[in-house]
TORRO-149204 format. One record per residue: residue number from 1; x, y, z of N, C-alpha, C, O in turn. Coordinates in steps of 0.02 Angstrom, whole numbers, always signed. Layout:
// TORRO-149204
- n n_px n_py n_pz ca_px ca_py ca_pz c_px c_py c_pz o_px o_py o_pz
- NUM X Y Z X Y Z X Y Z X Y Z
...
***
This chain:
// TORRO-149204
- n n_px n_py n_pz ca_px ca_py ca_pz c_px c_py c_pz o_px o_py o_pz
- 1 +1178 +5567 +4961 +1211 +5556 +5026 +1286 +5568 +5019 +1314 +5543 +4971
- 2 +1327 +5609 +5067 +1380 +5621 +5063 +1447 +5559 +5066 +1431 +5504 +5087
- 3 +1469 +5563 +5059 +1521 +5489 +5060 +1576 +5493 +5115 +1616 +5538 +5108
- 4 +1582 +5467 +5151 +1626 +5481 +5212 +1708 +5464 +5178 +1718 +5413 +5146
- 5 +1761 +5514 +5191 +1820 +5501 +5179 +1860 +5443 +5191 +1874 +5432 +5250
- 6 +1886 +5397 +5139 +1936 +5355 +5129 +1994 +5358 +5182 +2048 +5369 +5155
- 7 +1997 +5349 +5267 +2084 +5353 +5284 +2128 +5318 +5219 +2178 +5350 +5205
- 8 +2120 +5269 +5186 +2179 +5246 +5153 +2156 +5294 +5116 +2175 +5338 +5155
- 9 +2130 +5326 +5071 +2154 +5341 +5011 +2188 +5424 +5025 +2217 +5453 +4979
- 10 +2176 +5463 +5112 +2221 +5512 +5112 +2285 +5475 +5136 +2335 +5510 +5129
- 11 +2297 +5404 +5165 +2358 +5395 +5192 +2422 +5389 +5107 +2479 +5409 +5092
- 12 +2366 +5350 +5075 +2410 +5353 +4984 +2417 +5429 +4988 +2475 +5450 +4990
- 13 +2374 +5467 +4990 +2398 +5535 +4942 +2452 +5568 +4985 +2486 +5609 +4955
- 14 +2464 +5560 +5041 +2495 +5607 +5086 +2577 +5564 +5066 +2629 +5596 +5059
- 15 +2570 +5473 +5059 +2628 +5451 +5049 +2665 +5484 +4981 +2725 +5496 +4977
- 16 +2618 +5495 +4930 +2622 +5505 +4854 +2667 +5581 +4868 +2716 +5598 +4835
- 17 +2636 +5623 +4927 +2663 +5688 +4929 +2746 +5717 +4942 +2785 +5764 +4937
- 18 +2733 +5618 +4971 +2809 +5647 +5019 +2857 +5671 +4964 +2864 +5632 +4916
- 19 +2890 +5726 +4963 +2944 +5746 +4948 +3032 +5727 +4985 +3044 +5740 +5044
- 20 +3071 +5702 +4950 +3131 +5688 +4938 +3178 +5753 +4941 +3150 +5806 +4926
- 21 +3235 +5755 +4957 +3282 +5799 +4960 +3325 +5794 +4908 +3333 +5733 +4909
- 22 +3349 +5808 +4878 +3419 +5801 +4822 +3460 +5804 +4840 +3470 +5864 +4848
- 23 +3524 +5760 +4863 +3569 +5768 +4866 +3626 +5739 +4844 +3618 +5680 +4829
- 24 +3680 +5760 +4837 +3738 +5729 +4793 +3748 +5651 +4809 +3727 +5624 +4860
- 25 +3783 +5620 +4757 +3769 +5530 +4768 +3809 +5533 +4848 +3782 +5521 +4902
- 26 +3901 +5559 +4833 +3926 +5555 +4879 +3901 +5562 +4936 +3896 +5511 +4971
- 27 +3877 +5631 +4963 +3829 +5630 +5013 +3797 +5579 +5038 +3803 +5540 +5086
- 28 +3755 +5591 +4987 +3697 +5529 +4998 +3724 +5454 +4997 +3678 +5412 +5000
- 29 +3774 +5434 +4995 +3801 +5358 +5005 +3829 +5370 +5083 +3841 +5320 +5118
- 30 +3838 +5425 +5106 +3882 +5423 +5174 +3813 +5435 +5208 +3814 +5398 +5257
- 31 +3760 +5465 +5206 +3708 +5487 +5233 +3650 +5392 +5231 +3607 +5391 +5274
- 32 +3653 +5337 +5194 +3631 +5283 +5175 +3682 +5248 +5242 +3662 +5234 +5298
- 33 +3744 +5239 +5218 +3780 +5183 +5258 +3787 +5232 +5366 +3820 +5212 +5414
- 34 +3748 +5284 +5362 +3739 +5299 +5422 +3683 +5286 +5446 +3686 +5280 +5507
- 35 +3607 +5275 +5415 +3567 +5234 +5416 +3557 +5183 +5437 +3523 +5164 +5484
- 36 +3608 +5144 +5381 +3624 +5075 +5413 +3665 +5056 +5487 +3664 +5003 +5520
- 37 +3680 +5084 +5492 +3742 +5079 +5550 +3666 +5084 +5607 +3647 +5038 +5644
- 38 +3637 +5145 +5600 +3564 +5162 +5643 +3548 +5104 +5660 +3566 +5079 +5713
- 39 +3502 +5066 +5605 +3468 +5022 +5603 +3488 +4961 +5632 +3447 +4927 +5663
- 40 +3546 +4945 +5626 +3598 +4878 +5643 +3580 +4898 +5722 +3540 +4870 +5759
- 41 +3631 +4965 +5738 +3633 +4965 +5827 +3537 +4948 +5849 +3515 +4916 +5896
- 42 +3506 +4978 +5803 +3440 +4991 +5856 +3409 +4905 +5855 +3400 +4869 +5904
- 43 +3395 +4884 +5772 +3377 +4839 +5784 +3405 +4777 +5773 +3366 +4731 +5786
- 44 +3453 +4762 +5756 +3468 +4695 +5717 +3506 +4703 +5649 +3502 +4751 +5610
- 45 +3542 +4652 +5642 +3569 +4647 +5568 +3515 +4615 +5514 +3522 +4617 +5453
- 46 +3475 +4595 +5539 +3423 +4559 +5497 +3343 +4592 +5493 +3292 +4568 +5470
- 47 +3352 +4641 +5518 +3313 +4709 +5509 +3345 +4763 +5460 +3328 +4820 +5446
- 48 +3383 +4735 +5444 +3429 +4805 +5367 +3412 +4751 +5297 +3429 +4695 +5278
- 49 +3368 +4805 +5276 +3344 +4780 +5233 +3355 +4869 +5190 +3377 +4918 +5222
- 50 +3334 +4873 +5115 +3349 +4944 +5086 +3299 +4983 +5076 +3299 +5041 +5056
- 51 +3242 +4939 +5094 +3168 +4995 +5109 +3160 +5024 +5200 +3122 +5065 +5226
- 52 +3219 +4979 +5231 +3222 +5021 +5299 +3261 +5071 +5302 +3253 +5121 +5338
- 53 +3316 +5056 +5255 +3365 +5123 +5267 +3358 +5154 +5225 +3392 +5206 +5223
- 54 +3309 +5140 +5165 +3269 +5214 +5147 +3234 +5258 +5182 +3227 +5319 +5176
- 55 +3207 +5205 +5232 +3137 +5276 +5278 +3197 +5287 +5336 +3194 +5345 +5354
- 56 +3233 +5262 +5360 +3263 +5287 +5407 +3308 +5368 +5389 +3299 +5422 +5418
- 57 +3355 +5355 +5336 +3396 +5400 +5297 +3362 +5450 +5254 +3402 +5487 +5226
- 58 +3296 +5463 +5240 +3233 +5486 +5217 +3238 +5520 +5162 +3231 +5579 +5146
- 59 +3264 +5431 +5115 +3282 +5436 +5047 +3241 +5375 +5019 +3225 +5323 +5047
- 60 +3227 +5400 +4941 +3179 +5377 +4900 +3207 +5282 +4900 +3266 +5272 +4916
- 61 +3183 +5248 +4890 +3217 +5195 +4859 +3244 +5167 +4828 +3275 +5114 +4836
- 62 +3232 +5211 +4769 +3251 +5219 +4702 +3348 +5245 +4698 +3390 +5228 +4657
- 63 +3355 +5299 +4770 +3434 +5324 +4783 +3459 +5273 +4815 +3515 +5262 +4793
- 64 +3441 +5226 +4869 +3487 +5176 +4893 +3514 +5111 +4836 +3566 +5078 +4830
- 65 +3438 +5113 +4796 +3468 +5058 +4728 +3536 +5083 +4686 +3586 +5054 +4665
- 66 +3509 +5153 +4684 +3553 +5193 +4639 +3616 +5213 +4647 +3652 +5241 +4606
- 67 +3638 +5186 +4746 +3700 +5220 +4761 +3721 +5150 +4797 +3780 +5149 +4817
- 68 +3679 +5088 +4809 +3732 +5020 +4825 +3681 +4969 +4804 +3624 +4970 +4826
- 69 +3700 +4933 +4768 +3697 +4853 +4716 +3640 +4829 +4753 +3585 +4832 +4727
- 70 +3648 +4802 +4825 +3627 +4766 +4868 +3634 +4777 +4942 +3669 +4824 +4960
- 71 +3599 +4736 +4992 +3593 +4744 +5052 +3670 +4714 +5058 +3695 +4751 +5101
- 72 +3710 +4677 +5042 +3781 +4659 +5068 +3826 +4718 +5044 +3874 +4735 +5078
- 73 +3810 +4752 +4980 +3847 +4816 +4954 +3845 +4871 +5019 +3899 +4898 +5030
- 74 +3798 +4888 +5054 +3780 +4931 +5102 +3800 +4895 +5163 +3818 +4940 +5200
- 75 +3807 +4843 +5191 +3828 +4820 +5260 +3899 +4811 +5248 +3935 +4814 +5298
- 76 +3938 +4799 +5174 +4010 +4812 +5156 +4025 +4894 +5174 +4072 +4915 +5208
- 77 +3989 +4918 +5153 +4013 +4989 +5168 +4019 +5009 +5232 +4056 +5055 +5249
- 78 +3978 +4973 +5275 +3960 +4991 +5355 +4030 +4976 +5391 +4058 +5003 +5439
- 79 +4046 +4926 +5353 +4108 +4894 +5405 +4160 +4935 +5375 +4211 +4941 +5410
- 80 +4160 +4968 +5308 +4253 +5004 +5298 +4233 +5063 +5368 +4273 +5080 +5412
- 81 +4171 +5083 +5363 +4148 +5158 +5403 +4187 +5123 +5470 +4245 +5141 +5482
- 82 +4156 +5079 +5511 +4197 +5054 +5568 +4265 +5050 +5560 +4297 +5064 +5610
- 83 +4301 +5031 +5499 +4367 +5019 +5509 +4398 +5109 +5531 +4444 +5133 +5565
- 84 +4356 +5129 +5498 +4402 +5213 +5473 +4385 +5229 +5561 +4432 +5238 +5600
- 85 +4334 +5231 +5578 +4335 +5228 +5653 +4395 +5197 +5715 +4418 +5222 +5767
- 86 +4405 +5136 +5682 +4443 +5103 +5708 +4552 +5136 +5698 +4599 +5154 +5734
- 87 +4543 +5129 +5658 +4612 +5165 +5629 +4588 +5240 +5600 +4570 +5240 +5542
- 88 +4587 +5290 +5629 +4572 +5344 +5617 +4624 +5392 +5610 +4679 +5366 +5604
- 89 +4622 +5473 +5609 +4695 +5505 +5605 +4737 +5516 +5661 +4798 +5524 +5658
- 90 +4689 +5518 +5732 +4719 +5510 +5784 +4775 +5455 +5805 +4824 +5451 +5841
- 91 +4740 +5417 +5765 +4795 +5343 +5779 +4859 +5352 +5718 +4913 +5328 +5733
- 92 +4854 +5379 +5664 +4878 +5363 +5616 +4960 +5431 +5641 +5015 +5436 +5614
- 93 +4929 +5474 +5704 +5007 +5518 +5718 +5052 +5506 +5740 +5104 +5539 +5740
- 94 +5033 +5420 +5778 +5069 +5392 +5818 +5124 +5351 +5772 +5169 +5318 +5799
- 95 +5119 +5356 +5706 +5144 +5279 +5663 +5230 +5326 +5675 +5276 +5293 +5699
- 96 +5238 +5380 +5661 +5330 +5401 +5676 +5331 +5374 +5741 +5390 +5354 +5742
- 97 +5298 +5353 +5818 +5335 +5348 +5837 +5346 +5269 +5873 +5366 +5257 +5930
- 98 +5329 +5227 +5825 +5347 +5157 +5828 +5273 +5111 +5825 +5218 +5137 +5821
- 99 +5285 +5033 +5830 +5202 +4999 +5823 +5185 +5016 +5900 +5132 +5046 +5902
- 100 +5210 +5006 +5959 +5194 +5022 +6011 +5156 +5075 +6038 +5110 +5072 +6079
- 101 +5180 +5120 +6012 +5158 +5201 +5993 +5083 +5175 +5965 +5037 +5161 +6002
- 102 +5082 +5173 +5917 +5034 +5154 +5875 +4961 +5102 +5884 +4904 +5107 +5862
- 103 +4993 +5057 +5924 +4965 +4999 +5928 +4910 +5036 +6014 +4849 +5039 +6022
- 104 +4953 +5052 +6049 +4916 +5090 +6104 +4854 +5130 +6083 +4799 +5133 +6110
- 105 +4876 +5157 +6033 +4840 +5245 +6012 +4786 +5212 +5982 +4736 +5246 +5992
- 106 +4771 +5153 +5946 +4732 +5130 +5924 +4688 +5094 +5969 +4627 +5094 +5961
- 107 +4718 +5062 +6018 +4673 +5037 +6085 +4636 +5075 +6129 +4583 +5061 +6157
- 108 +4672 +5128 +6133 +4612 +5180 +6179 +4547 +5199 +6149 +4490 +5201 +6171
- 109 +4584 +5219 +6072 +4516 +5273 +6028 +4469 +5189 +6015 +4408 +5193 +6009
- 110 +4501 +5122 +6012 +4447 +5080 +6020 +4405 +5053 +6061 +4349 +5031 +6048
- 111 +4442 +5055 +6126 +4403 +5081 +6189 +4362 +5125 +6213 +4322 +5112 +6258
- 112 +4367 +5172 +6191 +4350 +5235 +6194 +4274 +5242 +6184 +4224 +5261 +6216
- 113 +4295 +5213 +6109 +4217 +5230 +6057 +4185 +5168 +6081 +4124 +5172 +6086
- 114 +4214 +5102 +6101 +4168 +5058 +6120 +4119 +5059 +6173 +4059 +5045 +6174
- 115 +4170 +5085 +6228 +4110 +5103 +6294 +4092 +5162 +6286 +4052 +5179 +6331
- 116 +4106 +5212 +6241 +4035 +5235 +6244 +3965 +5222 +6186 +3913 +5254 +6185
- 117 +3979 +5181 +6153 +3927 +5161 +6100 +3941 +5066 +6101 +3974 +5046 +6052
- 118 +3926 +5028 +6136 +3942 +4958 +6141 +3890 +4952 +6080 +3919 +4921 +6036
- 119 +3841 +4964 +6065 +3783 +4938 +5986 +3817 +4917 +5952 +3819 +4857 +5938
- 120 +3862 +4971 +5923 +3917 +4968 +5871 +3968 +4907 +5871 +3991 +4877 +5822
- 121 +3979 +4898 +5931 +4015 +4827 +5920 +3975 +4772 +5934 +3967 +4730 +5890
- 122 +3954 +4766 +5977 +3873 +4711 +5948 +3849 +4695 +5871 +3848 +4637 +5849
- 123 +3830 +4757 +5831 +3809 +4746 +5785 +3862 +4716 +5744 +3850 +4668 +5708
- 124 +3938 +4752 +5750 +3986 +4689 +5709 +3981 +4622 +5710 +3980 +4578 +5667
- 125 +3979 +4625 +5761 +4002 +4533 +5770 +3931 +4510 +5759 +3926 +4450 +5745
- 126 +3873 +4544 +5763 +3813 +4491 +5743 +3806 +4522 +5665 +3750 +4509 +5645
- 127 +3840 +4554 +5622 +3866 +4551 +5563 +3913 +4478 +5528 +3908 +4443 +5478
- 128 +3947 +4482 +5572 +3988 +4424 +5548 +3966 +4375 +5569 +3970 +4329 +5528
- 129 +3940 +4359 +5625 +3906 +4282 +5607 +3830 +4281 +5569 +3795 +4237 +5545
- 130 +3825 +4338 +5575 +3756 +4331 +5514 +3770 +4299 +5460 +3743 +4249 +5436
- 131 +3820 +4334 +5439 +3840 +4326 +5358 +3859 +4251 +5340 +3838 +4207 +5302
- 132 +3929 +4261 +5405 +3929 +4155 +5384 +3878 +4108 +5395 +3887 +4047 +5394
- 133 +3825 +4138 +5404 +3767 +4069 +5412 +3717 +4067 +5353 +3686 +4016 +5336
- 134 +3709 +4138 +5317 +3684 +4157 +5276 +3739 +4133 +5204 +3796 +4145 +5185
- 135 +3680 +4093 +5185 +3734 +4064 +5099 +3741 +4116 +5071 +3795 +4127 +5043
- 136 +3679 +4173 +5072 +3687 +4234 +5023 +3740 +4283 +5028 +3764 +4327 +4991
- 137 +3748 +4264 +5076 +3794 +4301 +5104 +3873 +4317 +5140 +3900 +4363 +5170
- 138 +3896 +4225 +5111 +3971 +4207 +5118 +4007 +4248 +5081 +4052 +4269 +5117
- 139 +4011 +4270 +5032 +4071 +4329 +5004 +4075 +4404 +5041 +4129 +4433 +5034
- 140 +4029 +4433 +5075 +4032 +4462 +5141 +4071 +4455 +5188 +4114 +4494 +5208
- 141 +4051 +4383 +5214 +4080 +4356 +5268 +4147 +4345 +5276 +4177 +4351 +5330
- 142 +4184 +4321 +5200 +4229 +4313 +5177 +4273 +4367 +5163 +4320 +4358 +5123
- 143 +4261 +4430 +5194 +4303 +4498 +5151 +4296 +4534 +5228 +4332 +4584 +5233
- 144 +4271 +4524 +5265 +4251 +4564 +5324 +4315 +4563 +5375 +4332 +4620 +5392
- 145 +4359 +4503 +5404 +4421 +4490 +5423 +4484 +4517 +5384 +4534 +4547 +5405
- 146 +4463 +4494 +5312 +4536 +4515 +5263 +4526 +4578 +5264 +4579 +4601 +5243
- 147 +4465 +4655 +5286 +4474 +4717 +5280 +4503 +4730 +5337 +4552 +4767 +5339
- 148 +4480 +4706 +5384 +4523 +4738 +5448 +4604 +4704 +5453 +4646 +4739 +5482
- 149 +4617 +4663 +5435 +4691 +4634 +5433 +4718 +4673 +5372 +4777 +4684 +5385
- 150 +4705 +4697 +5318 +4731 +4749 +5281 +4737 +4812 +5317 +4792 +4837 +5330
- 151 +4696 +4832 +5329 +4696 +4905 +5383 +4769 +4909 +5417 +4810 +4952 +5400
- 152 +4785 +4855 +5476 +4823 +4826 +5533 +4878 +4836 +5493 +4899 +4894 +5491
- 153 +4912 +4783 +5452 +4958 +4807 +5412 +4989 +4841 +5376 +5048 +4837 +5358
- 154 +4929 +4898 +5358 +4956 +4949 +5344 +4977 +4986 +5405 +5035 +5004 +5407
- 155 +4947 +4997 +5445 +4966 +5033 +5511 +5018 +5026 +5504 +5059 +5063 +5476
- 156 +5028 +4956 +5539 +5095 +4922 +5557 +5150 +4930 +5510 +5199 +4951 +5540
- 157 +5159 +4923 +5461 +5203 +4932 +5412 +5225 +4997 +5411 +5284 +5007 +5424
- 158 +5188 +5047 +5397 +5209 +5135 +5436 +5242 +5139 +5482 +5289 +5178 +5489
- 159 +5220 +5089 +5531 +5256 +5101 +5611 +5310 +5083 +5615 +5351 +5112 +5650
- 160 +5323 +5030 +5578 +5385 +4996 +5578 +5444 +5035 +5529 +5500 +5021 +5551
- 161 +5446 +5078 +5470 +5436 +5114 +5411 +5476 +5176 +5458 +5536 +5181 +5468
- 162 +5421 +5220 +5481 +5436 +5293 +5512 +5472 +5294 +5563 +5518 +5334 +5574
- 163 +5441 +5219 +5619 +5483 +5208 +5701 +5543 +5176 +5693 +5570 +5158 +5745
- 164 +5571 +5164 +5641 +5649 +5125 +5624 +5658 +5047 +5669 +5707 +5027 +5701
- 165 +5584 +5013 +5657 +5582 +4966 +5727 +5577 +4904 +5661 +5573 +4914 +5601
- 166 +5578 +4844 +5697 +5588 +4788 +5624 +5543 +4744 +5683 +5540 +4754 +5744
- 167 +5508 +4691 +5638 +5466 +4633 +5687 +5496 +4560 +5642 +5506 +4552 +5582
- 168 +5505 +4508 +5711 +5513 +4469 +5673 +5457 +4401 +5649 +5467 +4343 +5630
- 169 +5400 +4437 +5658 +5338 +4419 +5643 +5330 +4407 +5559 +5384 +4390 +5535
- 170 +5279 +4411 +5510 +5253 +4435 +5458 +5189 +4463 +5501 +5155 +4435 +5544
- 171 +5186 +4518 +5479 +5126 +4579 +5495 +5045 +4558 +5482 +4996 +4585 +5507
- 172 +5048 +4497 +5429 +4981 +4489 +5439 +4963 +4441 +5507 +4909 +4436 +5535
- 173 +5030 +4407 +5525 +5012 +4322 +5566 +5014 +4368 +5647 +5002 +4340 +5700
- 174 +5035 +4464 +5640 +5029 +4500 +5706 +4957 +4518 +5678 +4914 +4487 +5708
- 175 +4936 +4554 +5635 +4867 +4587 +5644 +4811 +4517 +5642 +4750 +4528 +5644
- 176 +4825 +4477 +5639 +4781 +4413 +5669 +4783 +4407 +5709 +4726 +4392 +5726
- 177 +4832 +4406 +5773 +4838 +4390 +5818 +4808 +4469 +5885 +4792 +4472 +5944
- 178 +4813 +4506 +5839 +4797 +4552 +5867 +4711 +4588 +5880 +4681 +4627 +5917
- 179 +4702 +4553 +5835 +4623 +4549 +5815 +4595 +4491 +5862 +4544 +4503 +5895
- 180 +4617 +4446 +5864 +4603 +4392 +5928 +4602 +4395 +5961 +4550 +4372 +5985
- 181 +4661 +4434 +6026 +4673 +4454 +6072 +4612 +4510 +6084 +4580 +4496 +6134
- 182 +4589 +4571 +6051 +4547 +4600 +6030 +4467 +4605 +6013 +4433 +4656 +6019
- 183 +4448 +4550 +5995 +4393 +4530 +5984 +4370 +4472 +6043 +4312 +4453 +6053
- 184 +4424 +4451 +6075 +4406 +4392 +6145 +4398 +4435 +6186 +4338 +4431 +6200
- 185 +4425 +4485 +6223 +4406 +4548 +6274 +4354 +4597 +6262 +4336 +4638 +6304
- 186 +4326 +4590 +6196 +4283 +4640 +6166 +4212 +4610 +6227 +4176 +4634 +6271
- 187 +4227 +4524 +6185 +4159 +4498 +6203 +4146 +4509 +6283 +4108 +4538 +6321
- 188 +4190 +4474 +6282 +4188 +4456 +6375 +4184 +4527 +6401 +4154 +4522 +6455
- 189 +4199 +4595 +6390 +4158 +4652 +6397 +4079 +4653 +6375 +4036 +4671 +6416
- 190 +4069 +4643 +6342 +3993 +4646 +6308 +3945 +4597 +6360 +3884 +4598 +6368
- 191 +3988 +4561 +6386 +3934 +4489 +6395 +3940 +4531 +6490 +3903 +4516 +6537
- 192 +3980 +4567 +6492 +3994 +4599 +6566 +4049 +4645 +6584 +4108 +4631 +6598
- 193 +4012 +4718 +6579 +4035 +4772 +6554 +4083 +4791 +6624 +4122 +4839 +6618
- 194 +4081 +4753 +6688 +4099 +4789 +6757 +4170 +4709 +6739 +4194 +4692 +6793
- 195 +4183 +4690 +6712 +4255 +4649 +6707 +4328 +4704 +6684 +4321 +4765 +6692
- 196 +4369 +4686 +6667 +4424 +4713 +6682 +4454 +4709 +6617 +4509 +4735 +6607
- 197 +4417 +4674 +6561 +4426 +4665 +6503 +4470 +4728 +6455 +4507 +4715 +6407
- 198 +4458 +4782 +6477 +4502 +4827 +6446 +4571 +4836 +6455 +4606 +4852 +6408
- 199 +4601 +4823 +6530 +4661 +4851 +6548 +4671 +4744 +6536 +4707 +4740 +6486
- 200 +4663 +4706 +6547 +4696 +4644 +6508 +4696 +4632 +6443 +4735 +4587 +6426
- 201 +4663 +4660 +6396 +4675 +4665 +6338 +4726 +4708 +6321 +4753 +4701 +6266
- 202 +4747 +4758 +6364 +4821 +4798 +6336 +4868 +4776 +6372 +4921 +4805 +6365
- 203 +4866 +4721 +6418 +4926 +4708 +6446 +4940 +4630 +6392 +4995 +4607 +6378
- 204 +4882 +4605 +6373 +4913 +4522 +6340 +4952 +4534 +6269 +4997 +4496 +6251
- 205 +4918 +4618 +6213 +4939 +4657 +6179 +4993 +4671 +6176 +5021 +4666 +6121
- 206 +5026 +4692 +6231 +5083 +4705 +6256 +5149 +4644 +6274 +5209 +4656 +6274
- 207 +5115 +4579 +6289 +5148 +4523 +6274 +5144 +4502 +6213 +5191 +4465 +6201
- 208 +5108 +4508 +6169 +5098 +4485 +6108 +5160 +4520 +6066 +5193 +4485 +6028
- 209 +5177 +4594 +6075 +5207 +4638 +6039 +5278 +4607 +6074 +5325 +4604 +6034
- 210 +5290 +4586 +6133 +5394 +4551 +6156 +5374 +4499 +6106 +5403 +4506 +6052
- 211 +5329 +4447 +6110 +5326 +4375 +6056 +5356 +4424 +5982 +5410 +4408 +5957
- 212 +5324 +4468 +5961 +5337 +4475 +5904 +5428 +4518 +5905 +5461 +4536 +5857
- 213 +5435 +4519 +5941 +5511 +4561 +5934 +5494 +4612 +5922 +5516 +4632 +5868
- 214 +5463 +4647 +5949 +5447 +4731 +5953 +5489 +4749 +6014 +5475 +4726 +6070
- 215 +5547 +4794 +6004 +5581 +4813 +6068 +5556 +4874 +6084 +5522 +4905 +6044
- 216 +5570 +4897 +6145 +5537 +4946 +6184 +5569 +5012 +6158 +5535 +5062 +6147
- 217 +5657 +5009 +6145 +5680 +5046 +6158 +5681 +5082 +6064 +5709 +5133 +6042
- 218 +5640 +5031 +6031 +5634 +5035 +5943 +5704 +5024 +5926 +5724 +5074 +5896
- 219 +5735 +4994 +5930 +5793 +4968 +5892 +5780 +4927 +5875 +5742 +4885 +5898
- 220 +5828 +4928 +5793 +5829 +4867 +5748 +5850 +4807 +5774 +5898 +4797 +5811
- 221 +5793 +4752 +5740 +5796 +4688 +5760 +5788 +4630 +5700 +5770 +4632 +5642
- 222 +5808 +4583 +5739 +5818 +4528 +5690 +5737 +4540 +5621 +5686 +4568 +5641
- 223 +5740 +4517 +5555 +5670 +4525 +5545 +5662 +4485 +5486 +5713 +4475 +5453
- 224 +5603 +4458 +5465 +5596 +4439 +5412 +5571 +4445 +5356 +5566 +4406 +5309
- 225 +5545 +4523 +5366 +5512 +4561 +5318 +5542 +4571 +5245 +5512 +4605 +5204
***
């Protein structure tokens, strides 16, 4: 009597078949943390796991072990990818011509990219409170603020540097404050996209920058840098 075919045992052989692509680590670490980014917008931060963004990125498992430590090694990487988004070269032409200059140029291209991809900022912020609730995951949580407040200050420090402008702030206690102002209009967009949240976030920005002694006209000012 003939034996009727196994579906599992062609679904094993066809898995056994799949062939892999080769490609350089570099590559293949920017081609992984774009995966992830996938996975985050489509489903969740707690759906990135490294056997998803193996089949998503349609790489072996064996290359995501081989190119980040862990699932926090790969959601670390996700967020520098957002920062470089965030402070990009477009923003970075503005730093000769003061933080104002600067600080604008960076608000649009973050506007910009937000309404048209809101996932992307969703998936941050349910990044970061993931992480602080997750024990495994407090040294994440813990480095995720201090990257983007490094970013800020460097900006800022250029701007101030190239635009001959002085603050009488310290630059980290502005890119905190700026990130607040920033991340409170983000939401209240997200939670209701037809609010006004964009053009009041560049006008309170814009009060934030007289608090700090940023003059309009970039002349030197009192400072304590």
């Amino acid at each position: 009597m003939r034996q009727k075919p196994n579906p599992r045992a062609k679904a094993k052989k066809r898995s056994r078949s799949k062939k892999f692509v080769r490609v350089p680590v570099a590559d293949r670490r920017e081609q992984l943390i774009d995966a992830t980014i996938l996975v985050m917008r489509r489903d969740g931060v707690r759906s990135v796991t490294m056997r998803a963004v193996a089949t998503e990125a349609n790489a072996s498992l064996a290359a995501v072990h081989y190119c980040f430590e862990n699932k926090n090694a790969l959601l670390g990487a996700a967020i520098r990818r957002w920062l470089r988004l965030m402070i990009n070269d477009a923003v970075n032409v503005h730093v000769t011509r003061g933080i104002r200059s600067s600080v604008q140029a960076m608000l649009d291209a973050y506007w910009e990219a937000f309404e048209a991809t809101p996932e992307d900022l969703l998936a941050q912020f349910e990044l970061a409170l993931w992480a602080v609730r997750r024990e495994k995951s407090r040294d994440l949580a813990s480095t995720i603020y201090p990257m983007y407040i490094a970013e800020l200050k460097s900006m800022l420090a250029k701007s101030l540097s190239l635009g001959g402008e002085t603050c009488q702030w310290d630059l980290e206690r502005l890119s905190r404050a700026l990130l607040a102002v920033i991340d409170g209009y983000s939401l209240q967009y997200l939670s209701d996209p037809t609010s006004n949240a964009r053009s009041l976030c560049s006008e309170l920005v814009e009060l934030l920058l007289e608090s700090a002694g940023i003059g309009r006209s970039g002349r030197i000012r009192n400072s304590d840098m």
